[in-house]
N, C-alpha and C positions, 0 to 999 in steps of 0.2 A: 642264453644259458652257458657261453663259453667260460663265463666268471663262474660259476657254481660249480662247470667239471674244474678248474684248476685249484680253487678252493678245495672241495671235495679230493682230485689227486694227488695235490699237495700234503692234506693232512695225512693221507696216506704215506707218501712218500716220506713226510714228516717223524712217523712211525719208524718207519724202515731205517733212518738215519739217526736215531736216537736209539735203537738195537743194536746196529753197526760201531755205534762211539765204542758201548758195554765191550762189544765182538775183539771190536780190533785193541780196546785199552787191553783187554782181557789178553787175549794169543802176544800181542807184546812183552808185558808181564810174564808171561809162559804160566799163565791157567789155563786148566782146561776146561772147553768150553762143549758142550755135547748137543746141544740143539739153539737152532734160531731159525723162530718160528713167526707168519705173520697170521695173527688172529687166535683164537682160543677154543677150547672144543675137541671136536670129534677130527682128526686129522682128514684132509683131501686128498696132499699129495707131499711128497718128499723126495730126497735124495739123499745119498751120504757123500762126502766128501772128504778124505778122511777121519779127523776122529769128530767129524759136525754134522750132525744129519738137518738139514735145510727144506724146510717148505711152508704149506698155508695149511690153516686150523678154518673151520666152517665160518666162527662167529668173528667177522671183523672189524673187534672190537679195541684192537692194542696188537700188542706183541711183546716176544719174551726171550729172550738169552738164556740157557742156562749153562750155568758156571759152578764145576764139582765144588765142593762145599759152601755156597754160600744156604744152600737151605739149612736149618740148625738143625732139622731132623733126617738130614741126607746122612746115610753111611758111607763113607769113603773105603772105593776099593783100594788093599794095598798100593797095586801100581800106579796109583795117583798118587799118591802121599808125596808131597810135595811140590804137586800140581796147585793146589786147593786154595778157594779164594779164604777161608778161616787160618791157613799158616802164613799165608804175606803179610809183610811190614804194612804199617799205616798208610805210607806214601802209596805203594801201589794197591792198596783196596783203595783209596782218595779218588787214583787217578780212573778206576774204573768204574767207582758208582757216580761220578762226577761228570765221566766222558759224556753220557747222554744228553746231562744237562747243557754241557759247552757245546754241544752240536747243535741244537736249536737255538743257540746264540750266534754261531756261526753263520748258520742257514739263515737266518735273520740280516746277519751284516750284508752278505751276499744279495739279499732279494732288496733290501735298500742301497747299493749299491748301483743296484742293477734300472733302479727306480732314476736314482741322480747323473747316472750317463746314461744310458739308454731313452730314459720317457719323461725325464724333467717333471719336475712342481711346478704348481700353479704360484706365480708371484702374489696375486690381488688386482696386479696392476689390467684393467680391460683393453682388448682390444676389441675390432671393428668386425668380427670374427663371431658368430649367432653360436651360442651355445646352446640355447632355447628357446623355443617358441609360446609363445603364452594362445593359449586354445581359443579363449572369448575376450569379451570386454570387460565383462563385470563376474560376479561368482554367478549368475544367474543361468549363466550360461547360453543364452537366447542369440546375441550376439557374438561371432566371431571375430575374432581383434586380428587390425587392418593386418600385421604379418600374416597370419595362418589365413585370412580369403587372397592373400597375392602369392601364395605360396612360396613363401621362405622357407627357408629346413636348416636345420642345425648343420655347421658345417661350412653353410654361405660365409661368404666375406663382403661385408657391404663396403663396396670404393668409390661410388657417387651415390647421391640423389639431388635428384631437380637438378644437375648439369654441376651439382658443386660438388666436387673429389671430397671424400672424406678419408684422409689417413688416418687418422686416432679416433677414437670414442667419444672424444668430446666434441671434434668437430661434428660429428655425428647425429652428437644429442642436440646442439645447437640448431643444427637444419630442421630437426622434427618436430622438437619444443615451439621454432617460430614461425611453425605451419600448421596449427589445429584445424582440422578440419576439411584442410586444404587435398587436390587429388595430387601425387607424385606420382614419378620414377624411379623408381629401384634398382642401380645397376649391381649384382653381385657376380663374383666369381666362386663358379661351381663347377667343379672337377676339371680345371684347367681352362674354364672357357667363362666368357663373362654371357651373361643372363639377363635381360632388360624386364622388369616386372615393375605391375602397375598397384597404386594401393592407396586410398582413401584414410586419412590417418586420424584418431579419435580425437577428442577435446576432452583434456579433464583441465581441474583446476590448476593452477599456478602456486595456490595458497598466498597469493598479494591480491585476489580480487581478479585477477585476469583468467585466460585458459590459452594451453600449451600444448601443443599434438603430441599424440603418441601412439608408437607403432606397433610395443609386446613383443619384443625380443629381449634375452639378457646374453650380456658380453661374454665371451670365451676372456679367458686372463690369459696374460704372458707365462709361459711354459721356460723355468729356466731349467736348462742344464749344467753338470758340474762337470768339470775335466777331471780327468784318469787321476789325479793324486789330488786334486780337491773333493775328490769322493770319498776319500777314505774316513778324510774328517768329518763331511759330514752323515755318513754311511754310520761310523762310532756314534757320534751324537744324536742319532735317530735311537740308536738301540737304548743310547741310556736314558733317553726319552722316553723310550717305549718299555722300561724296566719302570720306570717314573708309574707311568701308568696303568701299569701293569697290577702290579705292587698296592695303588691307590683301589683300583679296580675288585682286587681280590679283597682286598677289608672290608669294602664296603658289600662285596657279595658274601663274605660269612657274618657279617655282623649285622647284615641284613634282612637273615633269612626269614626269619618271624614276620618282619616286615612282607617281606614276598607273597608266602603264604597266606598271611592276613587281604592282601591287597589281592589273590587270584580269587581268594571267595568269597569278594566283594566284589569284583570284573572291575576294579581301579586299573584300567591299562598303561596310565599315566607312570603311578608307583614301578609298576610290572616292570614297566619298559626300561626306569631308572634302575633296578634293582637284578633287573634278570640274568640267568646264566644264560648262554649258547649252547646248545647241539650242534653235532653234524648238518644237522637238517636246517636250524636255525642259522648256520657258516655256511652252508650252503645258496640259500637263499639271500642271508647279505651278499655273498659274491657276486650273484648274478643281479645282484642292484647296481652295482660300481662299476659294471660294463657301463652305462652310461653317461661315469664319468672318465673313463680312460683304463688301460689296462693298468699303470702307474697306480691306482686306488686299489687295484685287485691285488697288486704285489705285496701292497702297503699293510692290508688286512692280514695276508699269508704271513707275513712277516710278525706281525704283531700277537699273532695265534701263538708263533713260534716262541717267542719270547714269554706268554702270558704260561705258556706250556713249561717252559724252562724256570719259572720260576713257584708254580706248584710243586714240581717236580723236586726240586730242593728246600718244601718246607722240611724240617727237621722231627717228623710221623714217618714211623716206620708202617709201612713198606715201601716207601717214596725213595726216589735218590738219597734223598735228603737225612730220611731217617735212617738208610745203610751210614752215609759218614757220621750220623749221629752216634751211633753205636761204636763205629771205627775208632773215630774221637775220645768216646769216654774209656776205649781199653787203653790205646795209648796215653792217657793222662793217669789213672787210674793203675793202669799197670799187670792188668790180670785181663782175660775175657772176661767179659758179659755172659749172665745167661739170658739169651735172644729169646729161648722161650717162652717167658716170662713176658714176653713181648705179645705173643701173639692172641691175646684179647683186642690187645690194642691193632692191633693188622687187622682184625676182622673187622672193627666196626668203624676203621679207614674205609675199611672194601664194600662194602655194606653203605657207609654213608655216601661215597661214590658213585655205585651203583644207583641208591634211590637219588642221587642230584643228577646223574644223567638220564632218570626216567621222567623227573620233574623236567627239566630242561625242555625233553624231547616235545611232550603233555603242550607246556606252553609255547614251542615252535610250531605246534599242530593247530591248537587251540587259539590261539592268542598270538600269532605270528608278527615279528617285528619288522618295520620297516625303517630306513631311509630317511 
């Protein structure tokens, strides 16, 4: 479950630092800024801190900055008057409804970052190194496949069998292939000590006519790491990868929706799977699937949330990041304010359609939960 809490605390924390961008673009700029809050509701707990009173709301479901005038129907007291995010230049309303979005890109390059020096990717290339155990011999499941009765476990490093060292995967596959049938020894190393296990190895087909042993393990791969300034590059190229997919991802989940809903009340899982959004609940539970491919997978997902986040966040619908520089945007072209007012049908049934896609979400993470 370690994946599911950092997923889960992440997203959280994810919250917190796309509040902060708003906080700090905002107090730079010299607006004022009057509350930063985590979650929405009936207030829990707070503080003031000079002129920002800071705490948590019941329902933790977001969070909110707020910043004198950017509401359209806030009045501004005299002594702000010239605090107010409605009297700044373009550039710094840009750089304030914008900060949020750069920060989950940030947080992004950072957790791949962290992925390329610290826990390395998987090359393809295999080693002699058990990432898996295969349970049985067949799907029937009657028989146990000769790894799992000599007890191997993920983790082992196989360095001989039958007296012949195996350094790579191939020499490996080699010994096994041309022993069907046959009883071995299994020398591994586990947890600093080598291990001598005994194992009787299956006989399937060859597909030339013949048969060829086998044991029911799959390879761990080479795990590369990148040095302190070859990470940056490719730390950048992750994100814009992860913008790539991101971006691809979200069209096909609004352009898909009828599709969605067609295929849940049909129980097309297949569809579902292709087509579905995440919850928390449903992020959560991928994360604690990726523990079993390394912590590197969990970072991988965090990161990718982050970006997927960063780029809703600036579709160009008001009340999104996106839709404050939209508005920004057309005064300074335009040359006069907007009236934001006018606006707010369209805010509602942003908020409203939100709402019911993270109930649908939740629905099918409960119902219909995805896996792996």
């Amino acid at each position: 479950m370690t994946g599911a809490f950092i997923v889960v605390g992440g997203m959280i924390a994810m919250v917190m630092v796309h509040e902060a961008g708003h906080f700090f673009a905002a107090k730079a700029v010299d607006m004022k800024v009057t509350e930063f809050f985590f979650g929405f509701g009936p207030k829990l707990w707070s503080t003031t801190r000079g002129e920002t009173e800071y705490g948590v709301k019941a329902f933790p479901v977001g969070g909110y900055v707020r910043i004198v005038g950017m509401n359209p129907y806030e009045e501004v007291a005299p002594e702000d008057m010239g605090r107010t995010y409605r009297e700044k230049p373009f550039w710094a309303k840009s750089v304030v409804v914008l900060a949020g979005v750069v920060s989950h890109l940030v947080v992004a390059f950072v957790l791949y970052y962290l992925v390329f020096t610290v826990f390395g990717v998987e090359t393809g290339e295999p080693t002699t190194e058990v990432a898996a155990v295969a349970a049985t011999v067949d799907e029937d499941g009657a028989i146990p496949s000769p790894a799992a009765a000599a007890g191997l476990q993920a983790g082992d490093v196989i360095v001989a069998m039958d007296g012949i060292p195996t350094p790579d995967w191939d020499s490996l596959v080699a010994v096994i292939e041309a022993r069907p049938g046959e009883a071995v020894t299994v020398v591994v190393e586990r947890g600093g000590e080598q291990v001598e296990l005994s194992a009787t190895l299956a006989m399937r087909e060859d597909g030339e006519g013949g048969m060829q042993g086998w044991l029911g393990v799959s390879p761990a791969s080479v795990i590369d790491k990148s040095g302190p300034l070859v990470a940056f590059g490719d730390s950048a190229g992750a994100v814009v990868e992860a913008v790539d997919m991101s971006a691809r991802g979200m069209w096909q989940l609004f352009s898909n929706l009828g599709n969605l809903v067609t295929a849940t009340v049909q129980g097309d899982q297949d569809q579902i799977d292709a087509n579905r959004p995440l919850s928390v609940v449903g992020l959560g539970r991928l994360g604690a699937q990726t523990e079993r491919f390394g912590m590197g997978y969990t970072l991988e997902l965090l990161a990718l949330i982050n970006v997927f986040v960063a780029l809703f966040n600036v579709l160009p619908v008001y009340p999104l990041d996106g839709g404050h520089f939209a508005v920004a945007l057309y005064e300074k072209v335009r040359g006069r304010e907007p009236d934001v007012r006018k606006l707010a049908p369209v805010a509602a049934a942003v908020v409203v359609f939100m709402i019911l896609l993270g109930v649908f979400a939740v629905y099918l993470d409960i119902a219909r939960p995805f896996n792996l």
